[in-house]
Structures are given as C-alpha cells and as structure tokens.
C-alpha positions as CSV (number, residue, x, y, z in Angstrom):
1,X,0.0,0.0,0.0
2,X,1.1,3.5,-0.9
3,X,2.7,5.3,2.2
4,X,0.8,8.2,3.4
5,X,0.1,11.2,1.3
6,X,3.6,13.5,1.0
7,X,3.1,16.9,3.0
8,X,2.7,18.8,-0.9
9,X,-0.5,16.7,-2.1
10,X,-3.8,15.1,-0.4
11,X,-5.4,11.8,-1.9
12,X,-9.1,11.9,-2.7
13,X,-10.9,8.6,-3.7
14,X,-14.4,8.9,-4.9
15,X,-16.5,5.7,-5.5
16,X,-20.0,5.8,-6.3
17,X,-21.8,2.8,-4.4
18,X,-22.3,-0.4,-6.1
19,X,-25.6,-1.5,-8.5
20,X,-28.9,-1.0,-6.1
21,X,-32.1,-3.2,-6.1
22,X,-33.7,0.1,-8.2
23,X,-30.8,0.4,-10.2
24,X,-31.4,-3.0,-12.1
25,X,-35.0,-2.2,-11.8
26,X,-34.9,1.2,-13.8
27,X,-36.3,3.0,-10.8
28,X,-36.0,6.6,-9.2
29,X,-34.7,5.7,-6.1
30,X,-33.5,8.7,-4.0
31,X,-33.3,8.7,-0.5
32,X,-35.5,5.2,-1.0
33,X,-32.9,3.0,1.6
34,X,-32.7,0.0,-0.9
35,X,-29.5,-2.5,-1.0
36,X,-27.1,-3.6,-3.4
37,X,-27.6,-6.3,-6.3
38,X,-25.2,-9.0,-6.5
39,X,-23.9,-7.1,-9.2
40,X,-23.3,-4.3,-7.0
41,X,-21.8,-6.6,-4.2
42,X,-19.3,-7.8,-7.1
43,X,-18.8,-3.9,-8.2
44,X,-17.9,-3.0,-4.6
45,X,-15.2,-5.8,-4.6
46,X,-13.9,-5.0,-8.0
47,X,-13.3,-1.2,-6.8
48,X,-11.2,-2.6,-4.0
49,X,-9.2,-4.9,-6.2
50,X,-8.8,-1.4,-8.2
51,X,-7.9,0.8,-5.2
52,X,-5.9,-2.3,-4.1
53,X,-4.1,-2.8,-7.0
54,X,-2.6,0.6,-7.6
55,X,-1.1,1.0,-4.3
56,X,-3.4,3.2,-3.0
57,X,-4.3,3.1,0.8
58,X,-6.7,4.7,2.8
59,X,-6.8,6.6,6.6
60,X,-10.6,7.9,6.6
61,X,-13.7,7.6,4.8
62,X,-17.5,9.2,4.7
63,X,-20.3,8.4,3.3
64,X,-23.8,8.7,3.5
65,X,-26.5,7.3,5.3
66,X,-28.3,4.7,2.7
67,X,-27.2,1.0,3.0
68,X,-26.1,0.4,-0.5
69,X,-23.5,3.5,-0.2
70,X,-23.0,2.2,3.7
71,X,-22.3,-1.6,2.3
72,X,-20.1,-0.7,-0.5
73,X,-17.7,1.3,1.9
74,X,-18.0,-1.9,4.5
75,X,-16.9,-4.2,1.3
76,X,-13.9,-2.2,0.4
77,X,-12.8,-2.0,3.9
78,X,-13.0,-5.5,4.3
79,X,-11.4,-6.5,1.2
80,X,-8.6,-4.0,1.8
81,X,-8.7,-4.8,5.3
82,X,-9.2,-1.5,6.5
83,X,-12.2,-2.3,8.7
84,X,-10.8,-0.1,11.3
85,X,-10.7,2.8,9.7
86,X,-12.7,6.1,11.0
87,X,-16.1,6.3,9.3
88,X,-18.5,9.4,9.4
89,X,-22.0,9.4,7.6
90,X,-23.8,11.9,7.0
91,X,-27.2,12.7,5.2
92,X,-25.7,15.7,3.2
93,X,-24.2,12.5,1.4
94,X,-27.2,11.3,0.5
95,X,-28.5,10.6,-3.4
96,X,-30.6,13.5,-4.8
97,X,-34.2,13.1,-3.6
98,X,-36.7,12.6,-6.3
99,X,-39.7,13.7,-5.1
100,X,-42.9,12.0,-6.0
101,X,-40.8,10.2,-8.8
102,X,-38.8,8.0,-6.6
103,X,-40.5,4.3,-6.8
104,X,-41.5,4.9,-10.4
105,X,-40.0,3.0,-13.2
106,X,-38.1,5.5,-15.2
107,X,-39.2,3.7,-18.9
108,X,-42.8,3.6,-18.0
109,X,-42.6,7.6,-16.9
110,X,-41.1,8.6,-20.0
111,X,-43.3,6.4,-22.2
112,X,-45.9,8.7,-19.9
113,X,-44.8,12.1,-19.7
114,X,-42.1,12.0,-22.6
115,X,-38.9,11.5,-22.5
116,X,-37.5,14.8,-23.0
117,X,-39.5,15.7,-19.4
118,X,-38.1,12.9,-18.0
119,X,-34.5,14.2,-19.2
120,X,-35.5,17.3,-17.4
121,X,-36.1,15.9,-14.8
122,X,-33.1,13.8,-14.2
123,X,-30.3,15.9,-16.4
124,X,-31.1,19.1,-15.6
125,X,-28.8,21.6,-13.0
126,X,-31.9,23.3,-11.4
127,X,-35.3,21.6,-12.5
128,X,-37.5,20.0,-9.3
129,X,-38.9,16.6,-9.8
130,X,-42.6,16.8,-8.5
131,X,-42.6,17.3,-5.2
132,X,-43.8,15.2,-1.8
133,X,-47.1,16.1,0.0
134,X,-46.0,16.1,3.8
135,X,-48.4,13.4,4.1
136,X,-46.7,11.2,1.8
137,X,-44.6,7.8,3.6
138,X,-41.8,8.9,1.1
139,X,-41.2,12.0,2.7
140,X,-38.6,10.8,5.5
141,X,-39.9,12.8,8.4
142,X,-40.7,9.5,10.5
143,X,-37.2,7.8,9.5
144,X,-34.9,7.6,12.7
145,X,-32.0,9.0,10.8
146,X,-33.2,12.5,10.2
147,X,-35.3,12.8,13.6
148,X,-32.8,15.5,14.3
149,X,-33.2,17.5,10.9
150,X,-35.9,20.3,10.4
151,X,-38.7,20.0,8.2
152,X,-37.0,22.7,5.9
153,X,-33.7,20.4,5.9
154,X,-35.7,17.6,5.0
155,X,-36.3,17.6,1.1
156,X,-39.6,16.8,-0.3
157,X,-38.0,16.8,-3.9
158,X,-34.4,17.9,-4.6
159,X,-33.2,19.5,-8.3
160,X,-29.1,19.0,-8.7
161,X,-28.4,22.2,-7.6
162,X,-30.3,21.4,-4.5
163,X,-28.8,18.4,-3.8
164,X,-25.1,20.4,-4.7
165,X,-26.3,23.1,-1.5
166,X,-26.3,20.6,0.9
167,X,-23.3,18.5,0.1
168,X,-20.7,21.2,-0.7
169,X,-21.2,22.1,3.2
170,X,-20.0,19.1,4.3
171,X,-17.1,18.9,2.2
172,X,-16.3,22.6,4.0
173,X,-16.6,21.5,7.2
174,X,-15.6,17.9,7.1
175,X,-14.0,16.1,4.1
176,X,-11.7,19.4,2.9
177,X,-10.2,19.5,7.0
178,X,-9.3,15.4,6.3
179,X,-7.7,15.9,3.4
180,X,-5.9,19.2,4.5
181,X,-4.4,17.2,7.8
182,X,-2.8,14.6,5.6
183,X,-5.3,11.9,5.8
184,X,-5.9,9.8,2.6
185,X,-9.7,9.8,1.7
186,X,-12.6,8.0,0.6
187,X,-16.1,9.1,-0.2
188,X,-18.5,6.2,-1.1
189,X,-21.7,7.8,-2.1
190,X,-24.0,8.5,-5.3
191,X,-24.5,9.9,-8.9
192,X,-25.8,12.9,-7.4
193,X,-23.9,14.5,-4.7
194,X,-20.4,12.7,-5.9
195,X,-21.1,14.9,-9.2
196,X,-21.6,17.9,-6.5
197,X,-18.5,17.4,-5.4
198,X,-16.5,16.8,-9.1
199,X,-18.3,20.4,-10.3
200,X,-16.7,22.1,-7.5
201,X,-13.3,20.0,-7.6
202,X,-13.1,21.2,-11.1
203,X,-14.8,24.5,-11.5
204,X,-17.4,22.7,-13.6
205,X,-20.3,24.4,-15.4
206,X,-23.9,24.3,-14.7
207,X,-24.1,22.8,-18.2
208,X,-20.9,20.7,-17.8
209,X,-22.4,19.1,-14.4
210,X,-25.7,18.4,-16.0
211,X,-23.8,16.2,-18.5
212,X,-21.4,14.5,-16.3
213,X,-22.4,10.6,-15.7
214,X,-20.4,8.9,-13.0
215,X,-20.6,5.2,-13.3
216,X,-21.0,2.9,-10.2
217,X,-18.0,1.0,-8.8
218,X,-15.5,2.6,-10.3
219,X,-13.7,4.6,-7.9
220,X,-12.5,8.2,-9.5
221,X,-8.8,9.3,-7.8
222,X,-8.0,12.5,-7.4
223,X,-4.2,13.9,-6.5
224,X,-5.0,17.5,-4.9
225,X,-2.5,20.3,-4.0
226,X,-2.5,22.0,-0.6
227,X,-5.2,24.2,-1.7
228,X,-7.2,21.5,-2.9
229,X,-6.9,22.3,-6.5
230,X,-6.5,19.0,-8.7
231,X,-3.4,18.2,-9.8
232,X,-4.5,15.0,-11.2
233,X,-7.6,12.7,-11.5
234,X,-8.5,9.7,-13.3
235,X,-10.4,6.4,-12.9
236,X,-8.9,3.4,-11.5
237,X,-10.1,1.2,-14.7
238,X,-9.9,0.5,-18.5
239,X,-11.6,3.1,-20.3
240,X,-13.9,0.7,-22.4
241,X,-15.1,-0.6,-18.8
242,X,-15.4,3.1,-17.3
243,X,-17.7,3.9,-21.1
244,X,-19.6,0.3,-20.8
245,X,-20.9,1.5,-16.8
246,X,-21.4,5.3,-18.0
247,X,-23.4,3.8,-20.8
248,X,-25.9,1.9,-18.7
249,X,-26.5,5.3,-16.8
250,X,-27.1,7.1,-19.7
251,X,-29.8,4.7,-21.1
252,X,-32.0,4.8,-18.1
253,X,-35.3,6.8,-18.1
254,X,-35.8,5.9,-22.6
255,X,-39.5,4.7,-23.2
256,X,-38.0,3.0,-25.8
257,X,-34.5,0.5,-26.2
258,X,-32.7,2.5,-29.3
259,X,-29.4,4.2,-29.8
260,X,-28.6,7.2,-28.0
261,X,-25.7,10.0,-27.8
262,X,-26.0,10.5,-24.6
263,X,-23.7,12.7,-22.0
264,X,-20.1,11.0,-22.4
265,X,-18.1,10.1,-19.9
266,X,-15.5,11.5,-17.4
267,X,-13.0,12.8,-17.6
C-alpha cells in the first residue's frame, strides 16, 4: 500500500456505491434505503481490487447514510482490510431526492410524460422533480436517521443544484479538513452529490455538471494540491469498462430501447 500522502499533495478517492435493487429495476430511487444487487456486491469488490491494486491506501472515509453506499464502503474495507478505519456518515451525502418520482420505473414515466421531461427531470442543473405532500410515507420525516433535521432540511424533492447546496457544506466542514491534515480519503456515495463534489473540484459548469455521468463501482482518484486544487484525476479502470458503466447510466429513463448520444463520460 502507498505510504501516506507526501506533505505537498492530499489523496481523494471517490467511489459511487455499487448497482442497487432500483438500479437493475430502472427506478427513481433517492433517499429510498434499498440494497445492493449482487452485481453491485461484485462492483464494490472489483473497486477494491482497483484501489488495491494501484497501491493506493486509505486513513478515513465518509459516506452517507443509505445501506447500498453504507455496504459498499463496509466491502472495500473488508477486502482491503481497512475495517478499522474512522467512518462518518452523513445525510448531506445522500442521493438526490426525487420527489414524487422516486418508486417509479423510469421507462414507463417517459413512455408517460415523454422523455425529454423525463431528461429534465433527471439531467437538468436546477429543474425540481414533482414534489412530496408532507403526508406522503416517502417524505422521510418519521425515519430515525433524520429525527434531528428540520422539516425545511428535509427535502420533499431535490433539483441537482439542491442536492449540490447541501453537500458542498459538508465537504467545507468535514471532508476538505481530512484531506488538509494529511489523511488519505474516501467518499463512497452517489451519482448525485459525488457529481456535486467533481463540479466544485473542477470548477465545472452548470451545463458541464448536467452532463457528467459517474458510473457505479469505479472509484475516480484524485491527486489534490494544498489548496485542494486537482493536480490530477482519473479512474482506476480500463476506459472501455469506465464507457460500458457510463453507458448503462445514460440509457435509463428511454421509453424506448434504441441508440442514443448521450452525455459521455469523465474525464
């Protein structure tokens, strides 16, 4: 395993969790707590064989507070044997709420409202999906894990800009002080606030971000300066394999199986 980072440069490693139950399924899942596939139990190991293999190693990780981002960071550990390492969760780590969408399958909602509403919906820097009724079970007011948040903290239907608000102060107050003492990092999350983090890592666009697919299992390593300013990133896999995953992203939420160009990859 790599020593730890050298005083000039901090180590960022960014996985997005493994394939979900409503990721096979074509389903809006949010802040829905579902777990992995074993697909996504395979993809978990594979990213540790991946982090293992280049000689990276690992003092502290975060993540949020859904089981299939929870599990995937448990995998790695175990497979690195890093179970001893210092893990925080947090909610601002959370996947994007969907609103009213999340349960629905994403093919029969385009097929229903159209797919370029459905594009909206999901590609989109600052559109809301439709949002919760505080009466609605999906809104997560009852779920022991938030009982400390507000009702105003607690979405009832997140855009990506929303979802970008809540996560960036996290990174302020919690990730960025890791990395700045030296410590080597992981963040095992989601599409959503793991793209939060990339558009302000690398000064992205609000039309950039809106484009940027980040497939699952494949962790994304970043080499940062003392400032925190990249001085390096790229994934920890074959670049066929990182297109085939950002390809099965990019097909979701089609009413109908044909050939798209869709948002490519990155970097």
């Amino acid at each position: 395993m790599m020593s730890r980072s050298r005083a000039s440069e901090c180590l960022l490693v960014l996985v997005r969790h493994g394939e979900s139950v409503w990721n096979r399924e074509n389903r809006f899942t949010g802040w829905t707590d579902v777990d992995l596939t074993v697909r996504g139990v395979d993809e978990a190991h594979e990213a540790a064989r991946l982090v293992r293999d280049a000689g990276l190693d690992l003092d502290v990780a975060f993540t949020s507070v859904l089981k299939r981002a929870v599990r995937t960071l448990w995998i790695i550990q175990d497979d690195l044997d890093r179970m001893w390492l210092p893990v925080h969760r947090s909610w601002r780590l959370n996947e994007r709420h969907y609103g009213a969408l999340q349960g629905l399958d994403k093919s029969e909602t385009a097929a229903r409202f159209g797919e370029e509403q459905v594009r909206s919906w999901r590609r989109s820097y600052d559109v809301r999906p439709p949002q919760l009724e505080p009466t609605d079970p999906r809104w997560p007011r009852s779920d022991p894990r938030y009982v400390t948040l507000s009702d105003a903290e607690l979405p009832r239907g997140e855009s990506l800009a929303d979802t970008i608000a809540r996560a960036l102060p996290y990174w302020r107050d919690a990730i960025a002080p890791a990395l700045l003492a030296g410590q080597r990092v992981a963040v095992v999350a989601h599409g959503n606030s793991l793209r939060g983090l990339v558009m302000h890592l690398d000064k992205l666009s609000e039309r950039d971000v809106a484009a940027l697919d980040i497939p699952t299992g494949i962790p994304l390593v970043y080499r940062l300066d003392r400032r925190l300013h990249p001085l390096e990133h790229r994934y920890l896999a074959d670049p066929d394999a990182v297109a085939a995953a950002v390809s099965r992203v990019v097909s979701q939420g089609q009413a109908r199986a044909e050939p798209t160009t869709g948002p490519c990859c990155y970097p």
